[in-house]
N, CA, C and O atoms as a GROMACS GRO file, in nm:
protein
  524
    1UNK      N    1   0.082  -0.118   0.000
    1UNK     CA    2   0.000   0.000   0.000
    1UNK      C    3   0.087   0.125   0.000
    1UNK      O    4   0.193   0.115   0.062
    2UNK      N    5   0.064   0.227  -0.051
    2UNK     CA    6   0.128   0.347  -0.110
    2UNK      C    7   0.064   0.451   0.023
    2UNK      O    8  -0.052   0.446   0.063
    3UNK      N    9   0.166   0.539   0.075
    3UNK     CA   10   0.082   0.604   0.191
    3UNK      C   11   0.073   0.740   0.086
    3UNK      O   12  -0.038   0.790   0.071
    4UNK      N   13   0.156   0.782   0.035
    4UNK     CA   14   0.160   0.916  -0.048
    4UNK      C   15   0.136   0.891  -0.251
    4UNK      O   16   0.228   0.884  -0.332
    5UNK      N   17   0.031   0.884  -0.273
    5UNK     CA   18   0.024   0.865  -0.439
    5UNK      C   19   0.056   0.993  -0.488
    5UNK      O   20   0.131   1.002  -0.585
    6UNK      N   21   0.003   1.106  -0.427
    6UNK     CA   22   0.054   1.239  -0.504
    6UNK      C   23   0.246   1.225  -0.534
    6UNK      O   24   0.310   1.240  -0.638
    7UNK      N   25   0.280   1.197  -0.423
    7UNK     CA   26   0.411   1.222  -0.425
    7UNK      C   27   0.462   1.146  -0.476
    7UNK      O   28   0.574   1.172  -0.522
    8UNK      N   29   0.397   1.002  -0.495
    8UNK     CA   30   0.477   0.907  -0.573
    8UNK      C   31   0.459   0.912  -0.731
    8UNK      O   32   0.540   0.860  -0.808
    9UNK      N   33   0.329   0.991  -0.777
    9UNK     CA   34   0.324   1.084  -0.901
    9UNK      C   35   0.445   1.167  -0.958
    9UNK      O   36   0.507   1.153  -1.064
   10UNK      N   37   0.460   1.262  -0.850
   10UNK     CA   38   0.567   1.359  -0.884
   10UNK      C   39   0.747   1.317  -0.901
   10UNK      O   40   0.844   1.346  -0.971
   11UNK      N   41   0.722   1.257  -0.821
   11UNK     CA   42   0.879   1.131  -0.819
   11UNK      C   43   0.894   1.079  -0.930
   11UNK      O   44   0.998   1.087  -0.995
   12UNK      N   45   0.797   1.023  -0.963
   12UNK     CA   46   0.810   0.919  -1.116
   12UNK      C   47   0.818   1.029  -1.255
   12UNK      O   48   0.889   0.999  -1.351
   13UNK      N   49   0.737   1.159  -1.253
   13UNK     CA   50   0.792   1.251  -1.331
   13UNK      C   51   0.872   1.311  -1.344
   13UNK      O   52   0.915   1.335  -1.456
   14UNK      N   53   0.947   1.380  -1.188
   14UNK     CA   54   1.070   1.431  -1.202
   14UNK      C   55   1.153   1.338  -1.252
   14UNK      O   56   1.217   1.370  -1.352
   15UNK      N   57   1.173   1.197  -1.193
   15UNK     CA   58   1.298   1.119  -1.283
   15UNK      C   59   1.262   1.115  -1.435
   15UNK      O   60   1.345   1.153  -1.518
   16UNK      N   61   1.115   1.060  -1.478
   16UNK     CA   62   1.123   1.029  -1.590
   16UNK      C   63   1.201   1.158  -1.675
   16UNK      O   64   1.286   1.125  -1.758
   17UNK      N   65   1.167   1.327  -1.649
   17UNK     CA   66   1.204   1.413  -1.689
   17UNK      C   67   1.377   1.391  -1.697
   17UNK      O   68   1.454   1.407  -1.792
   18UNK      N   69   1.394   1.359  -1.596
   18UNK     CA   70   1.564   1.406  -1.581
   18UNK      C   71   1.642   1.296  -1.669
   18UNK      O   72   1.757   1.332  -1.698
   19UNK      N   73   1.609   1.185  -1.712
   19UNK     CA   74   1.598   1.066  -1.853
   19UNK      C   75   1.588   1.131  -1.930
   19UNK      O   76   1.623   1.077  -2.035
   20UNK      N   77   1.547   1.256  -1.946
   20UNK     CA   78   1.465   1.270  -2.081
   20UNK      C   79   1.359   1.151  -2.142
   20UNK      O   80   1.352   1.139  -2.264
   21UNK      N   81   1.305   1.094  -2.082
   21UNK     CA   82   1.193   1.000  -2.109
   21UNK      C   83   1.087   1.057  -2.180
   21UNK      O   84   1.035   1.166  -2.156
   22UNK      N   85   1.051   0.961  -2.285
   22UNK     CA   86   0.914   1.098  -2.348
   22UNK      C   87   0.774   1.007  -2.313
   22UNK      O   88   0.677   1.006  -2.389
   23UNK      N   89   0.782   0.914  -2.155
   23UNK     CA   90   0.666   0.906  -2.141
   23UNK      C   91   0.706   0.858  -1.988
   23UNK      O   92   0.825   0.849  -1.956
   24UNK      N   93   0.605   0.830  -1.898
   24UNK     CA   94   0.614   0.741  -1.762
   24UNK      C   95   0.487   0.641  -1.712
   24UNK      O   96   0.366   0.660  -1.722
   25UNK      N   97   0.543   0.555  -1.668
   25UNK     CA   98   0.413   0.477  -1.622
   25UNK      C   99   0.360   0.450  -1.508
   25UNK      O  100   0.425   0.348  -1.482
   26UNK      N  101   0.279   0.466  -1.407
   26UNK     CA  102   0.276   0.473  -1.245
   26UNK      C  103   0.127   0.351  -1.204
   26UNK      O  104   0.084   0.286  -1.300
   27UNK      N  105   0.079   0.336  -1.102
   27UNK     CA  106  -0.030   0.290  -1.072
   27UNK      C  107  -0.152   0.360  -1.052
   27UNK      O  108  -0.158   0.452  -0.970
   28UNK      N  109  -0.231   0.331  -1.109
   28UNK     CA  110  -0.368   0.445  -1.119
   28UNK      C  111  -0.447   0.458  -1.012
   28UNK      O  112  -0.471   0.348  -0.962
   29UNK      N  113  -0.492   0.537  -0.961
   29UNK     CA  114  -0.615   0.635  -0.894
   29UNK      C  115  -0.682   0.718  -0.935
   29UNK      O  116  -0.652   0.777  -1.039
   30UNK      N  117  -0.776   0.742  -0.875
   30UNK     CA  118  -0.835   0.855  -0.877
   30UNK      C  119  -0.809   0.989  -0.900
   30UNK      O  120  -0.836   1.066  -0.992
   31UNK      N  121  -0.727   1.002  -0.752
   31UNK     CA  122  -0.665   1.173  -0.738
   31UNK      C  123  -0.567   1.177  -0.838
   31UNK      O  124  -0.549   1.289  -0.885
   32UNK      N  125  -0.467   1.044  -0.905
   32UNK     CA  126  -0.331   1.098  -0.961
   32UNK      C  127  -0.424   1.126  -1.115
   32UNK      O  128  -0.380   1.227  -1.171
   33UNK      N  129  -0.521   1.069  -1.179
   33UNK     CA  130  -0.607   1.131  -1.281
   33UNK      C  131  -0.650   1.288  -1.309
   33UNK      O  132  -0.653   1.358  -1.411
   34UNK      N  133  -0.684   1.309  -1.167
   34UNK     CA  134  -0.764   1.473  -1.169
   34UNK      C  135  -0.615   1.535  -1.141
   34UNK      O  136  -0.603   1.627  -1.222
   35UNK      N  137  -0.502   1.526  -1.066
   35UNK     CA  138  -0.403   1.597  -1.112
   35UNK      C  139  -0.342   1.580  -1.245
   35UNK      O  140  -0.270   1.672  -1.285
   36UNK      N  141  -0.363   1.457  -1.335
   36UNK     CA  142  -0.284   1.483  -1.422
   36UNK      C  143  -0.382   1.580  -1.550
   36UNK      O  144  -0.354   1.648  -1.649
   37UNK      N  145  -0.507   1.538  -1.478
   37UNK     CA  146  -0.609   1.638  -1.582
   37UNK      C  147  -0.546   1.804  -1.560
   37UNK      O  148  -0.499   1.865  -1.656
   38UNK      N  149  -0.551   1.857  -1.436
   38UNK     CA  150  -0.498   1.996  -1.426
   38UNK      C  151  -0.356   2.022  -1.542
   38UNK      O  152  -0.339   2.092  -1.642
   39UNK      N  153  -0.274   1.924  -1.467
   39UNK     CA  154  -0.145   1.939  -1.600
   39UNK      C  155  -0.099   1.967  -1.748
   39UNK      O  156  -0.012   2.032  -1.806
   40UNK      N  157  -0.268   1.834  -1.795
   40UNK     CA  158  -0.271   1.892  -1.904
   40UNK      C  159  -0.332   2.019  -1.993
   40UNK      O  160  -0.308   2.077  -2.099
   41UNK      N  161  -0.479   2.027  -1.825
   41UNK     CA  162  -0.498   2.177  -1.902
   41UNK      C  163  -0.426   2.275  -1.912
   41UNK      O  164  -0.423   2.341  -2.016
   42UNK      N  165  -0.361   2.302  -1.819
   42UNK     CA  166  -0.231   2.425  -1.828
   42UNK      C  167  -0.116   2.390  -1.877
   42UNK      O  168  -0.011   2.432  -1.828
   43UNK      N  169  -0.122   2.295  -1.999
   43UNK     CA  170   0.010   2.242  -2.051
   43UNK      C  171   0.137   2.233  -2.006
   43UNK      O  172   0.223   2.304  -2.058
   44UNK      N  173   0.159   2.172  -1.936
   44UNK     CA  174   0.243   2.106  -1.890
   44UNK      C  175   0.302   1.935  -1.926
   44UNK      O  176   0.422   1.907  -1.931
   45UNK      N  177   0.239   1.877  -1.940
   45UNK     CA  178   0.214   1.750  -2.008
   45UNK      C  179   0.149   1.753  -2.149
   45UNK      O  180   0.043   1.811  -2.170
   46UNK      N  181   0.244   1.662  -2.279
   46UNK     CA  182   0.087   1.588  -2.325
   46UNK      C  183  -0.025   1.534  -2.336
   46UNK      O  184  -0.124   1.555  -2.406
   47UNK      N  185   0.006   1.445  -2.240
   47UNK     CA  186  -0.143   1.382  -2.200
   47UNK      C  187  -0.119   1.269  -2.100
   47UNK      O  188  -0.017   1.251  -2.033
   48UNK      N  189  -0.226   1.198  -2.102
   48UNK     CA  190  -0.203   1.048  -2.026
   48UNK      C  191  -0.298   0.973  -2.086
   48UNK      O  192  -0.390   1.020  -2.154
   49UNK      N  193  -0.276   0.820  -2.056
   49UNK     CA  194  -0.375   0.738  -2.122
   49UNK      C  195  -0.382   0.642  -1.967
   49UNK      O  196  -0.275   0.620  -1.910
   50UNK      N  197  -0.496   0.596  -1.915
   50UNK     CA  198  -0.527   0.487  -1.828
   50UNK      C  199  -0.584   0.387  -1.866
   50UNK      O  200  -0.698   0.390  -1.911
   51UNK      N  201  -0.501   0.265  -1.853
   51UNK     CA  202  -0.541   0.116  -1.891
   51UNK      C  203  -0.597   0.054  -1.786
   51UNK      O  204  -0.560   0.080  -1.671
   52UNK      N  205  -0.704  -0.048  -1.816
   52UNK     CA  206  -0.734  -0.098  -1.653
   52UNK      C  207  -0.713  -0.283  -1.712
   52UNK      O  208  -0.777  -0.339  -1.800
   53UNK      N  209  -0.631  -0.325  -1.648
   53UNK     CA  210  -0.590  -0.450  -1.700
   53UNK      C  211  -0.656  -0.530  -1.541
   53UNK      O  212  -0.584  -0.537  -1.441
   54UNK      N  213  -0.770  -0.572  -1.542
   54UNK     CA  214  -0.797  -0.635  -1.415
   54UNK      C  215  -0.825  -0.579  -1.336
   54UNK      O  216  -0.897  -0.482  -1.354
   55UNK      N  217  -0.775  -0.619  -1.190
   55UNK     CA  218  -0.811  -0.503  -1.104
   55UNK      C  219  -0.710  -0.425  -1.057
   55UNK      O  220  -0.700  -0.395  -0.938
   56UNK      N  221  -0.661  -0.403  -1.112
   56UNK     CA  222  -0.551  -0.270  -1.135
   56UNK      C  223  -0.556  -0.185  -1.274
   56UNK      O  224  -0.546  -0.229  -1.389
   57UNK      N  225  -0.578  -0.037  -1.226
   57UNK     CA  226  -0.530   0.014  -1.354
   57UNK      C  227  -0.379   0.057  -1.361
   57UNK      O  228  -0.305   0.016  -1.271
   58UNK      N  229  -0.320   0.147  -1.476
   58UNK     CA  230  -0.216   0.222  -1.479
   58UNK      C  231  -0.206   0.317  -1.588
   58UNK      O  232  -0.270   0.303  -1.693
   59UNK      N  233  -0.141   0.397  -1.569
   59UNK     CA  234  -0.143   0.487  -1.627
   59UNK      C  235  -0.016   0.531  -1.666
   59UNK      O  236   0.089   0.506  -1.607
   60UNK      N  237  -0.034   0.629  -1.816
   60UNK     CA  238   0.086   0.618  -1.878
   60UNK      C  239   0.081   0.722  -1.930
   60UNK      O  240  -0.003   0.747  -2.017
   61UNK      N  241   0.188   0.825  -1.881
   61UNK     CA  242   0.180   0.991  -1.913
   61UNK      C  243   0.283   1.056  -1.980
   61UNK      O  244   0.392   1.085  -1.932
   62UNK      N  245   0.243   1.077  -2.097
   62UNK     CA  246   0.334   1.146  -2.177
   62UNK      C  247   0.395   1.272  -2.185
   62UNK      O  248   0.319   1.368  -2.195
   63UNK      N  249   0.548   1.297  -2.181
   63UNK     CA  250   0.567   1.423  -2.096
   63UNK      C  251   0.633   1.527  -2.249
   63UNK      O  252   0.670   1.499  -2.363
   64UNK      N  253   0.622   1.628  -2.184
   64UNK     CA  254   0.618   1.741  -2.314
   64UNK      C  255   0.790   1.812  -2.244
   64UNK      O  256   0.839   1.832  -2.133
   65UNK      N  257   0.833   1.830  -2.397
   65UNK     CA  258   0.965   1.899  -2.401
   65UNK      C  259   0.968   2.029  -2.485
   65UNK      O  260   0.890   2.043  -2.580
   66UNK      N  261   1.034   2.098  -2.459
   66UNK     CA  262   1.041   2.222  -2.590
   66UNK      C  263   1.124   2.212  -2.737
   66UNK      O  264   1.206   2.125  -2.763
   67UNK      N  265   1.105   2.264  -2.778
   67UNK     CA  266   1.174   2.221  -2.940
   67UNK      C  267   1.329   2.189  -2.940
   67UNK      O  268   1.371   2.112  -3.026
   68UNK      N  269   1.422   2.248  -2.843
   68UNK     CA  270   1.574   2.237  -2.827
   68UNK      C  271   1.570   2.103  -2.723
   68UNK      O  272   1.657   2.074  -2.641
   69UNK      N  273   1.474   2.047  -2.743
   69UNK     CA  274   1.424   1.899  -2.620
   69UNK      C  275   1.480   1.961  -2.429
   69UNK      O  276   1.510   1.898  -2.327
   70UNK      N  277   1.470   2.081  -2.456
   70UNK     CA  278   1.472   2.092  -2.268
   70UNK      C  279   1.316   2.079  -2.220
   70UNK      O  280   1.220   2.048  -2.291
   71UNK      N  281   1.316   2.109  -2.089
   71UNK     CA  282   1.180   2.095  -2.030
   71UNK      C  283   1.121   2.169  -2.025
   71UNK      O  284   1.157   2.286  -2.006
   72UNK      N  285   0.968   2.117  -2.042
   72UNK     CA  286   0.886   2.174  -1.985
   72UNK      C  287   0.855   2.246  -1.834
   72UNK      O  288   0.814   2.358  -1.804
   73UNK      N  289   0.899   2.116  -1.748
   73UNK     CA  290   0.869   2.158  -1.607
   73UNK      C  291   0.993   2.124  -1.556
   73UNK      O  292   1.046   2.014  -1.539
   74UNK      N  293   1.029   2.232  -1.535
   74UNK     CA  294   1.173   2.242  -1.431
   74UNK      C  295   1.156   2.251  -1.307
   74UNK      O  296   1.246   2.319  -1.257
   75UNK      N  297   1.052   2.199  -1.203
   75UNK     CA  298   1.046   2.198  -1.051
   75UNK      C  299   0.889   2.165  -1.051
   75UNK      O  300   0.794   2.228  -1.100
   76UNK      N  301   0.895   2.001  -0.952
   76UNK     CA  302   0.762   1.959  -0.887
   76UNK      C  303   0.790   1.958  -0.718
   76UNK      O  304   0.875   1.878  -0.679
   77UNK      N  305   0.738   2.023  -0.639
   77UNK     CA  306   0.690   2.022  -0.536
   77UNK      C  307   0.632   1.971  -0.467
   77UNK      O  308   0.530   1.993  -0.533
   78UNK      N  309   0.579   1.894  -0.350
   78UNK     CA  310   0.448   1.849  -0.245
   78UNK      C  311   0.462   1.983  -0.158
   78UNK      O  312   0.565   2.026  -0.107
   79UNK      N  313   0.316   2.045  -0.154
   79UNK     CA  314   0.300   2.120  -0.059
   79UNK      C  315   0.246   2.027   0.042
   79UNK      O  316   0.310   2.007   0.145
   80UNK      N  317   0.110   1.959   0.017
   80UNK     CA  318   0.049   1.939   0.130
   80UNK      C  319   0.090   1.771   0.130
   80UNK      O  320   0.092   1.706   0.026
   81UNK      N  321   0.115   1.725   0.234
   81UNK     CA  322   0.123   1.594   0.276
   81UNK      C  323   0.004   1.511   0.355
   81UNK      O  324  -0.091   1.579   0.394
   82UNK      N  325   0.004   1.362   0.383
   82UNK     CA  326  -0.091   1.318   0.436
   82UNK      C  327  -0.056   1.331   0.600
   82UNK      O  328  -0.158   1.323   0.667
   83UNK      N  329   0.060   1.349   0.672
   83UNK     CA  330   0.118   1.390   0.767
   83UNK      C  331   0.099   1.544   0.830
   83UNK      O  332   0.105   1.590   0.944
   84UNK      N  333   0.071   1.608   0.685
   84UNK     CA  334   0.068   1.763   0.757
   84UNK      C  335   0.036   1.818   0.614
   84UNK      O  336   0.107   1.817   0.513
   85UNK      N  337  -0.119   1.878   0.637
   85UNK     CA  338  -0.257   1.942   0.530
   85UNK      C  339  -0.197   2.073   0.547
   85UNK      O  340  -0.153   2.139   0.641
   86UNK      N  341  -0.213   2.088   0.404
   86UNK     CA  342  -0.174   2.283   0.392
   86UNK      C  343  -0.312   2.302   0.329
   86UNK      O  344  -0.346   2.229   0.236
   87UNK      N  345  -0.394   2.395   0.375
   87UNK     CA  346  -0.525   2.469   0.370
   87UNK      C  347  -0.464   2.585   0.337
   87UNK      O  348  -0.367   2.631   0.397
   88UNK      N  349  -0.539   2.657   0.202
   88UNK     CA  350  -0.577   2.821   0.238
   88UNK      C  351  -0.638   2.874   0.126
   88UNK      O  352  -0.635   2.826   0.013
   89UNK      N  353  -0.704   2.991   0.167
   89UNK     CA  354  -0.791   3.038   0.140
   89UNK      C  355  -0.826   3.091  -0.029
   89UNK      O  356  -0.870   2.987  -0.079
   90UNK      N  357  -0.828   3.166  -0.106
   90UNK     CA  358  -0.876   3.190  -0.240
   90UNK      C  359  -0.754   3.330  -0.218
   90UNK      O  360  -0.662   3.343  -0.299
   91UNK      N  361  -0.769   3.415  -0.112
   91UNK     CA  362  -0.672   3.521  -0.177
   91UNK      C  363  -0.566   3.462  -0.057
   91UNK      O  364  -0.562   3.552   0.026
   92UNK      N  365  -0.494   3.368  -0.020
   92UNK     CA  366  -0.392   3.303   0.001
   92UNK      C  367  -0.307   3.233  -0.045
   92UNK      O  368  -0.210   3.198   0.022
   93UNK      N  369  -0.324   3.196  -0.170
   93UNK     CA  370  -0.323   3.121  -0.273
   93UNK      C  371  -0.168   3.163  -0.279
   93UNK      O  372  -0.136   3.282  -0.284
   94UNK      N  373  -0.082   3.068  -0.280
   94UNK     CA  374   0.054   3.111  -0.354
   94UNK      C  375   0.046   3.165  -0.544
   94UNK      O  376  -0.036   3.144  -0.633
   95UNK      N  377   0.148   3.224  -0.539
   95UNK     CA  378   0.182   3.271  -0.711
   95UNK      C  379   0.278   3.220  -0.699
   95UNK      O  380   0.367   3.271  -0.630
   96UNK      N  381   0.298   3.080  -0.776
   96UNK     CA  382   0.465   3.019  -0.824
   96UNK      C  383   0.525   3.072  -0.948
   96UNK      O  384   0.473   3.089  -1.059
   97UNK      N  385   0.629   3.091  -0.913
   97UNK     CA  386   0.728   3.233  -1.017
   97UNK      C  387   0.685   3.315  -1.055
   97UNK      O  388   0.769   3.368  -1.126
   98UNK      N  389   0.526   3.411  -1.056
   98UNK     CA  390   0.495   3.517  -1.051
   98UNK      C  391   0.435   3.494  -1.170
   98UNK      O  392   0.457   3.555  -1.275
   99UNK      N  393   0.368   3.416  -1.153
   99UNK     CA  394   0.242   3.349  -1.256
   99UNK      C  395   0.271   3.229  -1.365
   99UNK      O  396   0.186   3.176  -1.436
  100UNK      N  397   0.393   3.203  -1.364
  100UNK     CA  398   0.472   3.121  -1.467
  100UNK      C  399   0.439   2.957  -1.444
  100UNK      O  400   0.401   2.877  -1.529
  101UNK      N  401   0.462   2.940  -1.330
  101UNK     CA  402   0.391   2.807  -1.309
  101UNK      C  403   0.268   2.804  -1.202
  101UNK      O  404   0.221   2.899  -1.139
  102UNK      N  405   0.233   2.673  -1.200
  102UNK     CA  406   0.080   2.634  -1.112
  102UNK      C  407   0.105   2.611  -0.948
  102UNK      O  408   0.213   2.603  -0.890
  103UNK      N  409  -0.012   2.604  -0.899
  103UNK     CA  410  -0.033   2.545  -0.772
  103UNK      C  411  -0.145   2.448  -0.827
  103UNK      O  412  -0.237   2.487  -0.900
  104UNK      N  413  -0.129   2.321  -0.786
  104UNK     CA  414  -0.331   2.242  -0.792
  104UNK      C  415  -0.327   2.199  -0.672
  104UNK      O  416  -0.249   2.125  -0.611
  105UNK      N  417  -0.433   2.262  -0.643
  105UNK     CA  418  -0.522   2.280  -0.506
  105UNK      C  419  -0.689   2.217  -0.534
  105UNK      O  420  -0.779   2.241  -0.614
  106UNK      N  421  -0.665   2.108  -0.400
  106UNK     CA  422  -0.799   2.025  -0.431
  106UNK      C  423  -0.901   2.109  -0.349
  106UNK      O  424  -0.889   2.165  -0.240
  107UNK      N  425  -1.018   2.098  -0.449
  107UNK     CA  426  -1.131   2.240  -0.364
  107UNK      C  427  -1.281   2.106  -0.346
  107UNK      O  428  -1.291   1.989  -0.384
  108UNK      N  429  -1.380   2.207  -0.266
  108UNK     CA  430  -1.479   2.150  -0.316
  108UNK      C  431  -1.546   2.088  -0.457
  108UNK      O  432  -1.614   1.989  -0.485
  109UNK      N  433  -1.482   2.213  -0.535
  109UNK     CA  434  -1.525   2.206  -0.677
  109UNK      C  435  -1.399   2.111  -0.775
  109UNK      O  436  -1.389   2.133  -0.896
  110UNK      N  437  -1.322   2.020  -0.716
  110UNK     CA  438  -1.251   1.971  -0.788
  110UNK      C  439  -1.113   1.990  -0.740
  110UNK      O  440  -1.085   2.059  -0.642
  111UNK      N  441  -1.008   1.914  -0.828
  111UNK     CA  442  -0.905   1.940  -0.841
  111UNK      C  443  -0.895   2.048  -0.961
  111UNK      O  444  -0.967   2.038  -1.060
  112UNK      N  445  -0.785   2.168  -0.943
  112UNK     CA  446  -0.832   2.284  -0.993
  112UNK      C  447  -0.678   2.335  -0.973
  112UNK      O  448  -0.607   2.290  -0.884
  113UNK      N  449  -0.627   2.449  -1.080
  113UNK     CA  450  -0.531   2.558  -1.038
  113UNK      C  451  -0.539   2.648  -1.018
  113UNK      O  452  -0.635   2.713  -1.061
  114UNK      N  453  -0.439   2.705  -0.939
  114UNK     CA  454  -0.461   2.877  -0.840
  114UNK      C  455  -0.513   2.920  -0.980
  114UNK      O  456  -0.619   2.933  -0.919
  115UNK      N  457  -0.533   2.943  -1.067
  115UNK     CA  458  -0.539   3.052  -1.136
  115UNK      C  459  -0.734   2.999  -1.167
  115UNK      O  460  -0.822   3.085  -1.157
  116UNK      N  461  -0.768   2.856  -1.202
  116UNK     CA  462  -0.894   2.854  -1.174
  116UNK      C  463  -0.947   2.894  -1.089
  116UNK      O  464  -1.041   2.973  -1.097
  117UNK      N  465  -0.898   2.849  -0.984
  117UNK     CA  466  -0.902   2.913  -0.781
  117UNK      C  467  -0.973   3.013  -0.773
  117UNK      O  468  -1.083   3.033  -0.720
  118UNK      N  469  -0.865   3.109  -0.860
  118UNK     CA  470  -0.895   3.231  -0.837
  118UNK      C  471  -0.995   3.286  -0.896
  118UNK      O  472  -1.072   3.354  -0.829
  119UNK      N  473  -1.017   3.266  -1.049
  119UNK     CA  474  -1.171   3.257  -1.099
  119UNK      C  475  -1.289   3.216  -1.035
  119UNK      O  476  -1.386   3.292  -1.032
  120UNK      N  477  -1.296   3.086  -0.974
  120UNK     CA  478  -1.425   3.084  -0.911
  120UNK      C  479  -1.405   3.087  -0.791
  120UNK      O  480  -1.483   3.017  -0.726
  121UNK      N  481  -1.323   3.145  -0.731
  121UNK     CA  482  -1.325   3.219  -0.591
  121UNK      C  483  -1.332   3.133  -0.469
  121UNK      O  484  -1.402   3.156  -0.370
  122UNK      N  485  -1.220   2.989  -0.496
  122UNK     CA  486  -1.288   2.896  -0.431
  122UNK      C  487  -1.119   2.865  -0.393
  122UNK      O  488  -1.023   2.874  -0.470
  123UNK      N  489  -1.122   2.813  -0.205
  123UNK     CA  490  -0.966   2.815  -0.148
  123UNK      C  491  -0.969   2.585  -0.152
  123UNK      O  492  -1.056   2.514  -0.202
  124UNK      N  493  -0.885   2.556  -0.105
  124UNK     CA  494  -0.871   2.467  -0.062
  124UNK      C  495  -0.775   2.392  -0.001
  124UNK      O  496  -0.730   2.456   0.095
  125UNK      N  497  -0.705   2.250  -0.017
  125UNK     CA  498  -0.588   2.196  -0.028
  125UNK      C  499  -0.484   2.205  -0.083
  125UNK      O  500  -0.471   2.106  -0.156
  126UNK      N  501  -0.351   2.311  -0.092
  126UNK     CA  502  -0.269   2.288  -0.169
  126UNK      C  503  -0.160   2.192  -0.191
  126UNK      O  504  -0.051   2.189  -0.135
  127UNK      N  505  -0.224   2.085  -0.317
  127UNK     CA  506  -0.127   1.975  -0.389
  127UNK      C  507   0.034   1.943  -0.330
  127UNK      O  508   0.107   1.890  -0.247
  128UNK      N  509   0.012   2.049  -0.484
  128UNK     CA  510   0.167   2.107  -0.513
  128UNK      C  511   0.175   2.221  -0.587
  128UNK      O  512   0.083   2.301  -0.607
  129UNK      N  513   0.336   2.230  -0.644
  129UNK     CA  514   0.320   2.313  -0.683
  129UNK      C  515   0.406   2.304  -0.802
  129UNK      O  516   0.514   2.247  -0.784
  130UNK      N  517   0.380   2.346  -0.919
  130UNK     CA  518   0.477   2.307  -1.083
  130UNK      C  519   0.538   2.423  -1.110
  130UNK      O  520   0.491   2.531  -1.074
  131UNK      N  521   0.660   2.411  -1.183
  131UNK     CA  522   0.746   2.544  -1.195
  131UNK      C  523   0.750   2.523  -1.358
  131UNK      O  524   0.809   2.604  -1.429
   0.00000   0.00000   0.00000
C-alpha cells in the first residue's frame, strides 16, 4: 500500500524528466487522474492514457519537451502531505514564479489551479506546486 500517491506521481515525473523519457508509467487512482487532468490543461504535459488491466489500472503519461528537447517543467513540489494538510484560502493562494507556473489545489469544486481558484473564488488543499 502506497501512503503518499501524489508524491509518488511527482517522483516518477521528475525522474522520468531528468531521462529525458518521453513518457512514464505509475499505478492508477483517482486523485493521480484529476491531477494529471490539471497538467494537461495548463500544458504542462501531453497527455495520459489509463489502462485498466484487471483489477488494477495504470497509467501512462506522456511528458512534453520544448523544441531544443529541454523541459517543460523544471520543478515539482508536495506542498500538502498526508502527515501535515496545507489549507488556504482563495486570496492566500501562492503565485509560483509570478504566474509562470501552477499550484493544484484540491477544492470542493474539484481538483483545480490557483489561477482557476482564483476565478471561481474557491480556497482549498494545496497539492503542489509546478514550476
Amino acid at each position: 500500500m502506497m501512503t503518499d500517491p501524489i508524491a509518488d506521481l511527482l517522483t516518477r515525473i521528475r525522474n522520468a524528466l531528468r531521462n529525458k523519457s518521453p513518457s512514464c508509467s505509475m499505478p492508477g487512482s483517482g486523485m493521480k487522474v484529476r491531477v494529471l487532468d490539471v497538467l494537461k490543461r495548463e500544458g504542462f504535459i501531453l497527455g495520459y492514457e489509463v489502462h485498466s488491466d484487471g483489477p488494477r489500472s495504470l497509467i501512462d503519461v506522456q511528458l512534453k519537451y520544448g523544441p531544443d528537447g529541454e523541459q517543460v517543467v523544471s520543478g515539482l513540489k508536495r506542498v500538502s502531505s498526508p502527515g501535515c494538510r496545507r489549507y488556504r484560502g482563495v486570496d492566500d493562494l501562492p503565485r509560483v514564479r509570478g504566474g509562470l507556473g501552477i499550484a493544484i489545489v484540491s477544492t470542493n469544486a474539484g481538483v483545480l489551479s490557483d489561477r482557476e481558484c482564483r476565478e471561481k473564488r474557491v480556497g482549498g488543499e494545496v497539492l503542489c506546486t509546478v514550476e
